[in-house]
Kinemage of the C-alpha trace (Angstrom):
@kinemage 1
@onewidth
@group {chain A} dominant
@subgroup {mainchain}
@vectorlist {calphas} color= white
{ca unk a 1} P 115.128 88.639 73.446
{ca unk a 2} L 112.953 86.740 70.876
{ca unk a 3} L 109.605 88.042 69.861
{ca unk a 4} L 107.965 85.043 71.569
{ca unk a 5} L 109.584 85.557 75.106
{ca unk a 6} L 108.542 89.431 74.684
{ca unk a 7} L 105.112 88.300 74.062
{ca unk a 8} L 104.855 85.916 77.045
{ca unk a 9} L 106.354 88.880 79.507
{ca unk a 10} L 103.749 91.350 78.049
{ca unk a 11} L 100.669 88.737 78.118
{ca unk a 12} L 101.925 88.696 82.323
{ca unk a 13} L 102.014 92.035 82.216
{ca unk a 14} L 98.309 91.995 81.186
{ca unk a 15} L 97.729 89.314 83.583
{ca unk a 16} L 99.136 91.075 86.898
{ca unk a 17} L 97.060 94.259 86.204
{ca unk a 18} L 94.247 92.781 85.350
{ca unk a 19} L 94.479 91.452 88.355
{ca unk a 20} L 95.073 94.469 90.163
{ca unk a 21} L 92.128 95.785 88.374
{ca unk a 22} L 90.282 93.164 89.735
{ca unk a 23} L 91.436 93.866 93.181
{ca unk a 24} L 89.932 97.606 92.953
{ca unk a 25} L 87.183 96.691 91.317
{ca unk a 26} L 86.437 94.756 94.915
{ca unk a 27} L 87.331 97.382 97.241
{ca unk a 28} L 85.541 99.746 94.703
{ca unk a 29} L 88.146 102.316 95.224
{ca unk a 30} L 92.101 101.941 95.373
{ca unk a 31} L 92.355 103.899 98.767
{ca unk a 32} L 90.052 101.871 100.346
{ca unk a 33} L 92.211 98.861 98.514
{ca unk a 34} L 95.417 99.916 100.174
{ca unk a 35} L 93.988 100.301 103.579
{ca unk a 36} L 93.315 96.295 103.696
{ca unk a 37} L 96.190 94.568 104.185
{ca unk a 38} L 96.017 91.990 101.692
{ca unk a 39} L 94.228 94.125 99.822
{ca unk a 40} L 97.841 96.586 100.329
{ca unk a 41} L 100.026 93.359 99.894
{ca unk a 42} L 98.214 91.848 96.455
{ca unk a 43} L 98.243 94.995 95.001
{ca unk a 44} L 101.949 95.671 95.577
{ca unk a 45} L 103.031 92.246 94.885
{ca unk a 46} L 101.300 93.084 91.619
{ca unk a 47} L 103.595 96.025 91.242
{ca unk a 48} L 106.085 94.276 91.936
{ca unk a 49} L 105.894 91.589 89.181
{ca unk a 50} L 105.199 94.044 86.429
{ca unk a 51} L 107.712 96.144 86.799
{ca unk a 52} L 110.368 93.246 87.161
{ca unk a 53} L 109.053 91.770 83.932
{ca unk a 54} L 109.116 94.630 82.269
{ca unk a 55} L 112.379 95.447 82.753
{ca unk a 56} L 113.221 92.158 81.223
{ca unk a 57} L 111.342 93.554 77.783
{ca unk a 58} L 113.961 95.529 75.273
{ca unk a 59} L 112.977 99.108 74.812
{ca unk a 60} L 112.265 98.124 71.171
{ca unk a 61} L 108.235 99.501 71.469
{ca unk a 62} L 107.482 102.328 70.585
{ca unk a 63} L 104.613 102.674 73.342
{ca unk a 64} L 107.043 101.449 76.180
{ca unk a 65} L 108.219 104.673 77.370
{ca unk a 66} L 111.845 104.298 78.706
{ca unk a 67} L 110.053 106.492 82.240
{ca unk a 68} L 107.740 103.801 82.556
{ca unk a 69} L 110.123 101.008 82.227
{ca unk a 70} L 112.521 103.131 84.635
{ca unk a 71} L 109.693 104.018 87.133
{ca unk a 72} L 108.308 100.387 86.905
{ca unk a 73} L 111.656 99.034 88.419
{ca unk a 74} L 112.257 101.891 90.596
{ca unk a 75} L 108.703 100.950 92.441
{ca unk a 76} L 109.718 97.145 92.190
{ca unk a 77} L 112.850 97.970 93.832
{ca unk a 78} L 111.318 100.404 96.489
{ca unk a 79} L 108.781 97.646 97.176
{ca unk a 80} L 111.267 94.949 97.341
{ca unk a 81} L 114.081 96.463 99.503
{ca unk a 82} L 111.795 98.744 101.563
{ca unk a 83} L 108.184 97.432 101.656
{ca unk a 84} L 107.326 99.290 105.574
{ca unk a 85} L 108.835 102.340 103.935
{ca unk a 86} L 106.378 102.307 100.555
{ca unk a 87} L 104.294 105.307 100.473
{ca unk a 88} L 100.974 104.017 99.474
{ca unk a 89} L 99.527 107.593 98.540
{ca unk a 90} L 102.270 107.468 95.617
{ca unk a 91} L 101.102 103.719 94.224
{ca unk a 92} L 97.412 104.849 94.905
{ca unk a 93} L 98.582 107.789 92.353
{ca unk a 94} L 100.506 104.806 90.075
{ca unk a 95} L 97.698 102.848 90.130
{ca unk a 96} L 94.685 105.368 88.794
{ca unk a 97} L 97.315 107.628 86.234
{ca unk a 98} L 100.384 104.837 85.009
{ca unk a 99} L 98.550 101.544 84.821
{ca unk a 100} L 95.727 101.911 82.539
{ca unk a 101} L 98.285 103.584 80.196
{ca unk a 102} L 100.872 101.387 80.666
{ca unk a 103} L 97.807 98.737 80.077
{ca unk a 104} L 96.576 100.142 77.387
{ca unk a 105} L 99.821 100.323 75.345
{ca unk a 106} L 100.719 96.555 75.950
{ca unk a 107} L 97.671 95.604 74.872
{ca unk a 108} L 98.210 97.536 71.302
{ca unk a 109} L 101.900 96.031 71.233
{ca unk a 110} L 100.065 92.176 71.660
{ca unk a 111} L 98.092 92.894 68.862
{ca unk a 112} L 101.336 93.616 66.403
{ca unk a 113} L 103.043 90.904 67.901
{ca unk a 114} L 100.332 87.950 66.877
């Protein structure tokens, strides 16, 4: 995969958490987030989308942990193939721990990219 189609995946991947971050910030907490509905389906549609576009990035960055590439799929796949059966305690957990490092760490690999 080209440098440019890795940079247009990871400036998504920005794009879909920031706008779960969005989403929390107006719920003003991620529980109360995943007790709404749409609140519940944004957020895990969200999920969804990162974790299938990252999957499409080559484990060529050094911040990309190969766990959070794995576990970003996994939860795509749960979500995708089981959505009644997601436990929303576990992406409430996803959600305040993984994403602001996963966030964090895309952001840094944008910068070497431009």
């Amino acid at each position: 995969m080209s440098k440019k189609n890795d940079l247009e995946n990871l400036i998504f991947i920005v794009e879909k958490i920031d706008d779960l971050n969005s989403y929390v910030k107006r719920y003003e907490k991620v529980s109360l987030l995943l007790e709404d509905k749409f609140g519940a389906d944004a957020s895990l549609m969200c999920l969804l989308q990162i974790g299938e576009t990252l999957n499409k990035i080559q484990n060529k960055y050094d911040l990309l942990l190969k766990e959070d590439i794995k576990g970003s799929y996994d939860v795509r796949n749960f979500i995708a193939h089981d959505y009644m059966g997601v436990d929303l305690g576990f992406i409430e957990a996803i959600i305040k721990e993984r994403i602001p490092i996963l966030h964090n760490n895309i952001k840094t690999i944008i910068g070497s990219l431009k």
